[in-house]
Structures are given as C-alpha cells and as structure tokens.
C-alpha positions in Angstrom: 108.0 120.9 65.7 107.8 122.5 69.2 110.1 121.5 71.5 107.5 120.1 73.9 105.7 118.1 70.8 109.3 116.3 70.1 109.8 115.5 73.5 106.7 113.8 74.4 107.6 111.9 71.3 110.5 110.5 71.8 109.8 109.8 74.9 106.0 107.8 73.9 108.6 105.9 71.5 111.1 104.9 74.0 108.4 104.0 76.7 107.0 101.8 74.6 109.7 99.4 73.8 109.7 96.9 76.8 113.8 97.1 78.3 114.0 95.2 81.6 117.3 94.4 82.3 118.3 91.9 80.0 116.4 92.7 77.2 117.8 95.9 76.4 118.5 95.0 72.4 115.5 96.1 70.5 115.4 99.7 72.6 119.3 99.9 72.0 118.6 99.0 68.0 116.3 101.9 68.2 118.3 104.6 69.6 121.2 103.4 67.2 119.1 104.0 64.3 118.0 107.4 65.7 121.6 108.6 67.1 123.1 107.5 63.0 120.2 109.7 61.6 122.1 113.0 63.5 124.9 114.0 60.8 127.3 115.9 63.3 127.6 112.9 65.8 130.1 110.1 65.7 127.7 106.7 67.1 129.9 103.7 68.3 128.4 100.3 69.8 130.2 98.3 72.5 127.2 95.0 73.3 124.0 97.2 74.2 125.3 100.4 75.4 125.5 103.5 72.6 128.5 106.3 72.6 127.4 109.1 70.7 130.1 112.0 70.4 130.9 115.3 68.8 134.1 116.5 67.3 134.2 120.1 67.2 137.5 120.5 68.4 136.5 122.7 70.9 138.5 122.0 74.9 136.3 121.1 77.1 134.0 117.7 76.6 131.0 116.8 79.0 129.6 113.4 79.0 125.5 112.9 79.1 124.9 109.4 80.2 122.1 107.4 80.8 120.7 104.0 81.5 118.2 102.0 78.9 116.8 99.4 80.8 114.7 99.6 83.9 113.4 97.2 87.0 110.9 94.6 86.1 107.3 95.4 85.1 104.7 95.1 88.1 101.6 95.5 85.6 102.8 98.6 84.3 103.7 98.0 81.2 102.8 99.0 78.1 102.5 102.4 79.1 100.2 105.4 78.6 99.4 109.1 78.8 96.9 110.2 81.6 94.9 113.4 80.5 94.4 116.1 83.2 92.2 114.9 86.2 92.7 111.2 85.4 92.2 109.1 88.7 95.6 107.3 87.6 97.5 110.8 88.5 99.3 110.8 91.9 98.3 113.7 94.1 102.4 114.4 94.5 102.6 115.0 90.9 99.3 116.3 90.3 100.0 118.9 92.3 101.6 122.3 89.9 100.6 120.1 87.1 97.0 120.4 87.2 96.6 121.0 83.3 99.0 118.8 81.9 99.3 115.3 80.4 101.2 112.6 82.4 103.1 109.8 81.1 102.3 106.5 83.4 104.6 103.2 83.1 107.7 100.9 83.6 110.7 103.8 83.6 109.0 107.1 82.9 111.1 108.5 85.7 114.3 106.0 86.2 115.4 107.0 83.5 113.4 107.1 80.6 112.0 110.7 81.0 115.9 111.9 80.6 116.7 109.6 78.3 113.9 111.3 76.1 115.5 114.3 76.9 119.1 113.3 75.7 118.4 112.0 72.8 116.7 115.4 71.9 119.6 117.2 72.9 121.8 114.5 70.7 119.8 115.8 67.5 118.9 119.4 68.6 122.0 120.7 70.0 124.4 120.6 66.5 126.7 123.7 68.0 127.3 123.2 71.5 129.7 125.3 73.6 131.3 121.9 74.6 131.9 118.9 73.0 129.6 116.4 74.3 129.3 112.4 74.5 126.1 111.1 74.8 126.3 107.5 76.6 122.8 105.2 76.4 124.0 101.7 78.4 122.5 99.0 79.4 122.7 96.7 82.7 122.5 99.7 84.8 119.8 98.3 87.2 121.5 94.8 88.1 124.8 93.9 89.6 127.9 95.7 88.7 129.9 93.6 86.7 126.8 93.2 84.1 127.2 97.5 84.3 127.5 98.4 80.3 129.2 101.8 81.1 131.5 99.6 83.4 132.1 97.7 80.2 132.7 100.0 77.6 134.6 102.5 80.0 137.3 98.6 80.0 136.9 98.1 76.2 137.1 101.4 75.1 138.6 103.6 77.4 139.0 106.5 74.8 135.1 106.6 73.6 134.5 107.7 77.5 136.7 110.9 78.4 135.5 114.3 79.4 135.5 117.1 81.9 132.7 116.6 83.4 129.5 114.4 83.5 125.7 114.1 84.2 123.6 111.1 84.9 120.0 111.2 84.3 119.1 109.8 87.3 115.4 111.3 88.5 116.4 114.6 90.9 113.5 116.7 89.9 116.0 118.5 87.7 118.2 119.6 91.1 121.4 118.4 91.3 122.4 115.4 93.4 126.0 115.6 94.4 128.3 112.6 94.2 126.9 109.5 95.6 127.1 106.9 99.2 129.1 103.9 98.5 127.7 100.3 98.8 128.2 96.8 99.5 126.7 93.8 99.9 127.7 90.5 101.8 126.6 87.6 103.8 127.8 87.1 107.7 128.2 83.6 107.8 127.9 81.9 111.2 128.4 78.4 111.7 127.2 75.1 113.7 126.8 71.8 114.3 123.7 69.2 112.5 122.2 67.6 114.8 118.4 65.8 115.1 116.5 68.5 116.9 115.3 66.2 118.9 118.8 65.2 120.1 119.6 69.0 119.8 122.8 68.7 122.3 124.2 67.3 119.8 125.0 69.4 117.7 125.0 73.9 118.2 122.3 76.0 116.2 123.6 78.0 113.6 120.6 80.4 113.7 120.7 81.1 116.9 124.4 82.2 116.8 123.2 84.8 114.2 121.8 86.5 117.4 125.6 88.1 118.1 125.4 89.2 114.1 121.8 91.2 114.6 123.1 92.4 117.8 126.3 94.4 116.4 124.0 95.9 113.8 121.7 97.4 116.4 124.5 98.6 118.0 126.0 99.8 115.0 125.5 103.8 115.1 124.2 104.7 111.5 125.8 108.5 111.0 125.0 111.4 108.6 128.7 112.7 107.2 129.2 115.8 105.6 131.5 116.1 102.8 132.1 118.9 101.0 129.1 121.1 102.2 126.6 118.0 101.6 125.2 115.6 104.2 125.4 111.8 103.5 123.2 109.2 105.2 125.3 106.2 106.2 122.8 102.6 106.8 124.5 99.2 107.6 121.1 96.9 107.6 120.4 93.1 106.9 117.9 92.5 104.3 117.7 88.8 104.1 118.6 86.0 106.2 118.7 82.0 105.2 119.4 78.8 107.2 118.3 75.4 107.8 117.9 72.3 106.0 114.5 70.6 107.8 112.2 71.7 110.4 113.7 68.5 112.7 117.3 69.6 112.0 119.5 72.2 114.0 121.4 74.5 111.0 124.9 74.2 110.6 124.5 77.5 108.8 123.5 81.1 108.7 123.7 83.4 106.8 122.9 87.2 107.2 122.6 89.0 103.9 124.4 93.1 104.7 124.2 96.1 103.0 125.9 98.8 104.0 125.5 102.4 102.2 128.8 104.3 103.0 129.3 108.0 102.7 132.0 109.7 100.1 134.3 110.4 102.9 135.7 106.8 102.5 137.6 104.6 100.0 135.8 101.2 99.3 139.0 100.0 100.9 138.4 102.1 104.4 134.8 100.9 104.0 135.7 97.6 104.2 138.5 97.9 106.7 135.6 99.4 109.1 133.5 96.2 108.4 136.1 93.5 108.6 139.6 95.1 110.2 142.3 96.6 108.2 143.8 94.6 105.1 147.6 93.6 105.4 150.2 92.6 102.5 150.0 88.8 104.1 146.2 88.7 103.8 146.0 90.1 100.4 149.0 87.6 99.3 147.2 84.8 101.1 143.5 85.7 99.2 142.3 85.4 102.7 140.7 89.1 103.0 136.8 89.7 101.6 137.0 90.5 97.7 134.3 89.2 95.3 135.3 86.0 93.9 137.2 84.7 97.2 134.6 82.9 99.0 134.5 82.8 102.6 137.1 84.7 104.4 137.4 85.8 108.5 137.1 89.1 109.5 140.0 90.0 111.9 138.7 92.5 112.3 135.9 95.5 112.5 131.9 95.3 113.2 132.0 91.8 111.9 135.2 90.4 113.9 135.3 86.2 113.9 132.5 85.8 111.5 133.2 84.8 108.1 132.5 87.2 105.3 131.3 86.3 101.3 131.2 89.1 99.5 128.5 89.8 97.0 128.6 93.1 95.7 131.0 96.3 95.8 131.0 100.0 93.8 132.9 102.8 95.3 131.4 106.3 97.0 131.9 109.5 94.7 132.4 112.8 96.3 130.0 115.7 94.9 132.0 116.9 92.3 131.1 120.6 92.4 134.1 122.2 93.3 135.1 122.7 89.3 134.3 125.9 86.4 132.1 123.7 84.6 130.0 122.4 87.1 130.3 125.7 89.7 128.1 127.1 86.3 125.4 124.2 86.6 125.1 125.1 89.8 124.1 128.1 89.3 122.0 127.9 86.7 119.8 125.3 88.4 119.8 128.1 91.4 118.6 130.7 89.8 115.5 128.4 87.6 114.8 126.5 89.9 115.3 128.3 93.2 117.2 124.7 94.3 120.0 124.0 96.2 122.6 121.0 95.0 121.6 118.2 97.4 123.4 115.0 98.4 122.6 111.4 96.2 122.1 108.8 99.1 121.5 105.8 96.7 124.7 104.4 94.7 124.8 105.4 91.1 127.2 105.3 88.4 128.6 108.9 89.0 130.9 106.8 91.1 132.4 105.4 88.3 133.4 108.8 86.6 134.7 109.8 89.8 137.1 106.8 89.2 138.0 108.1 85.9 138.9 111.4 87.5 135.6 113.1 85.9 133.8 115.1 88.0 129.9 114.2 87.9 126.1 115.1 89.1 123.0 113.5 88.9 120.7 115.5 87.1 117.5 114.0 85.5 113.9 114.5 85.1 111.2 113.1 88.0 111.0 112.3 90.9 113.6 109.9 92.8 110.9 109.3 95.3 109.0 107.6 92.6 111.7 105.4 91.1 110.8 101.6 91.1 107.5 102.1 92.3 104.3 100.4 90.7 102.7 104.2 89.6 106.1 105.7 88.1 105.0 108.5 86.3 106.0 111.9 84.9 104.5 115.1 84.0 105.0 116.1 80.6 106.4 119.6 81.5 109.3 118.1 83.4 111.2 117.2 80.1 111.0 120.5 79.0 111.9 122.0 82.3 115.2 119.3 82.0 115.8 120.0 78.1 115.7 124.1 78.9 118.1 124.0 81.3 120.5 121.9 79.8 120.7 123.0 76.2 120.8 126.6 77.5 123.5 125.6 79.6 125.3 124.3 77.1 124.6 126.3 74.1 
C-alpha cells in the first residue's frame, strides 16, 4: 500500500474513536491491538498509556512519544475528510494545499495527525539505525499528576530510557526547542464580612485584590534567550472569585496566576522570583508554596504578604540541540524544509525528559496555531511530509 494510502488510514481509524481526556480506553485498546500485531516490537501497558520498544541491540535509543486523548469536543466530533475546495477548509491551510484532501475534527492536529504517523513508523520501520521506543499516553491534556507518561516514567522507570526524544506536538514538522515552564496559583487576599450596608464594618476583600492586579501590570513580561532560542515569559491572571451575596463585603479573593517561565530557570528559581527565596526553616515548617500545602505567605518576590495556594507546577526544558543525534535532526529538517529550530512557548512534556536527562524536541505534524480550536484540521500531505523525514532520518 502507498505510504500516503496507510497514513490517511490510520489516521481516519484513530480520529474516529472519541478520546477526550478521560476516556482514553477504547483508542488505547486499539493501538494495543495494532502495536502486538508488529512482530519486532516489545508492547507493555502501564493504565492507558502504551510503551512499544525495539531490541536490536544497537547503542543509541530514541524515544517517539505522543499523547492519545485530546481537549473536549466543541461539535467537532465525529470527524471527516473535506475534498479539495470544500467551504469547511481554512484559508491558512488551504493555501499550498489546493488539491488535497483535509482531515477536519477533535485532534487532527494536537496530536492525532502524529500519532498516525508513529504508529506507521512502529510497523514500517522493522530495521532502524536506532533503537526506538514508541510511547502512546494518556492524560496529557489535563493536570500533571493525571500525566500517563509522568506515571509510567514512576512505575517503570526502565520501559522509558533513551538518548534522545521527540514529542508530536503540532510544529508544522519544524522543530520546537525545549519548552517555557509553568505554574498556576491563586493570590489570596483577605477581609472582613460585613452587611454592605454597614460596610465599615468589616474591609472588602475584593477590593484589596487591587494591590494583586497592580503588581502584575507592573510586572515586566521578558523574552529570554537560551541557547540561541528566544523564550516569551507571561505572568497573567485568568480568573478571579470572591464574594458570598450581593449585600455582603467578601472576606475573600482570590486571583487565579499563571505564569509561563523561560528555560533559563529552575521551577525552584521560578518560584523564589514569585514568592522570595525558600529557606531550610520554611521547607521544615511546610510553610513555603508546594502543591498539597494549602495556603502559605510569600515572604517574599512579586507576590510579598499575600498568601499563595498552589495549583499546578511542571518544570522549563532547555532546547536540547546541543547533542550528535539531535545536531542531525536539525539538519535534516534544514535542508527539507528550509526551517530553522524555533522556541516551544507553551509547556509540554519534553520537560519531563529533560528531567530524565534525555534531550528532546517537539516535532509533529500541523499547525500549533490550530491546536484546541473548533476547525482543527490537517492536510493530508502533512503526514507524509512528517513520516519522510522521520523514517529517513532514522533509517
């Protein structure tokens, strides 16, 4: 079968199984059974996330990971093919793709356009110049500690080690270089109930939050170059809560933060610039922000004498191009493609090979500007352009 035909089947199969996070079962059960049907790879199963490996003895390993489950469905789901000049067809993409067929729906570009074209790869490329572990995991698309990669990577250590790696996440087959860090937590500021009509009473939460807003507009957002790529920092609120009644003054605020950091900082130097620097006392005391410990003061930092929950928190990774294996990927999406490796700005799980000590890229079919969006869709050359590239490199 043409390489083109096999792709735009497997990836019509995947699309069609419905994999929100949370339901990633029945499109994991189906990649099992595909993955066991490959003679040459070794499948393992940790919950919903797949580890698919070859044993060729051969020194160097690269891992291939991707994500099953996508972002909820905002009526586009199931999904389907537009044909050449369908209204359906975004100008963006339409554009250098006048003649071809487009898939449309829930994932076609985060990340079921490179999922397609790793599973292809996990049947096609029998003799690789590398060993090579093929991850499919679930969770990918909620908090972290629902992450399956996180999970297996704790369970099973050994099933994830390697050289290098690539996630599929959409880069128009480019590479995006290491990735910004995040967080997320609520500034909490406190008051006084009181009967608004009696408002003297008591001191209005809300407006307290004031000072908060006002230290993130004063809060310069910088661009931070680390090793030859520019990252975009952005500390912004995105949701804010208070009150009990329209007749009551709040005795509480609280200003939801996210703040994207660059790969030129630890999570712990992130955090030290948020809330002041973490001493032996404080950590002995549980009385510095860490998931799980409630409210704490910052002592410190941009949010100094407000108390801090923290919500959510996943390292920065650092490009990870300065190594043989990746220096040829580099080079080879150069010289196709004409592209320069680029920064990732949003956080994804590159970060957590970068913990391992595993170098890693993002490297997927689509377009990230499309990711999430109610029209996600993908152009059917793009997997071949991906599958190409890859299994040349590699062969």
């Amino acid at each position: 079968m043409p390489r083109q035909q096999a792709l735009n089947s497997i990836m019509e199969q995947i699309m069609s199984v419905y994999s929100v996070s949370d339901n990633e079962g029945p499109l994991t059960d189906l990649v099992e059974d595909f993955l066991e049907q490959q003679p040459h790879l070794t499948v393992r199963r940790h919950g919903d996330t797949l580890v698919a490996s070859t044993n060729l003895g051969l020194p160097k390993r690269v891992i291939i990971a991707g994500h099953l489950d996508t972002v909820p469905v905002i009526q586009n789901f199931p999904p389907r093919w537009l044909e050449p000049g369908d209204p359906a067809i975004r100008e963006d993409v339409a554009k250098g793709h006048e003649f071809e067929r487009v898939m449309w729906g829930r994932g076609a570009t985060d990340m079921k356009g490179s999922d397609a074209v790793f599973l292809y790869m996990a049947a096609a490329l029998t003799n690789p110049r590398v060993d090579i572990t093929y991850v499919f995991y679930d969770h990918e698309e909620v908090s972290a500690e629902q992450n399956g990669l996180r999970k297996v990577v704790e369970a099973h250590p050994d099933w994830i080690q390697g050289d290098f790696a690539i996630i599929g996440e959409p880069t128009d087959c480019g590479i995006e270089g290491g990735c910004n860090g995040t967080m997320r937590f609520d500034v909490i500021t406190h008051g006084i109930a009181a009967h608004s009509a009696r408002s003297w009473m008591g001191r209005n939460a809300i407006h307290d939050a004031a000072q908060v807003l006002n230290r993130l507009n004063a809060h310069e957002n910088r661009a931070i170059e680390v090793d030859g790529l520019v990252y975009q920092e952005g500390l912004n609120a995105t949701l804010i809560s208070g009150g009990a009644g329209t007749n009551i003054i709040p005795d509480e605020c609280r200003i939801h933060v996210n703040y994207r950091f660059a790969p030129d900082k630890t999570l712990a130097e992130a955090k030290a610039l948020m809330f002041g620097e973490e001493t032996s006392a404080l950590a002995a005391e549980h009385a510095y922000p860490h998931l799980g410990n409630g409210e704490q003061l910052a002592l410190g930092g941009v949010f100094e004498g407000f108390g801090i929950e923290m919500r959510d928190e996943s390292p920065a990774a650092r490009p990870g191009l300065k190594n043989e294996i990746s220096a040829s990927l580099v080079a080879l999406v150069k010289e196709r493609l004409g592209a320069d490796s680029k920064p990732k700005l949003g956080w994804t799980d590159v970060a957590r090979f970068s913990q391992l000590g595993i170098p890693a890229v993002n490297l997927g079919a689509g377009s990230p500007l499309l990711a999430h969006k109610h029209d996600e869709q993908l152009p059917e050359s793009d997997l071949l352009l991906m599958a190409d590239l890859l299994i040349d490199w590699l062969s």
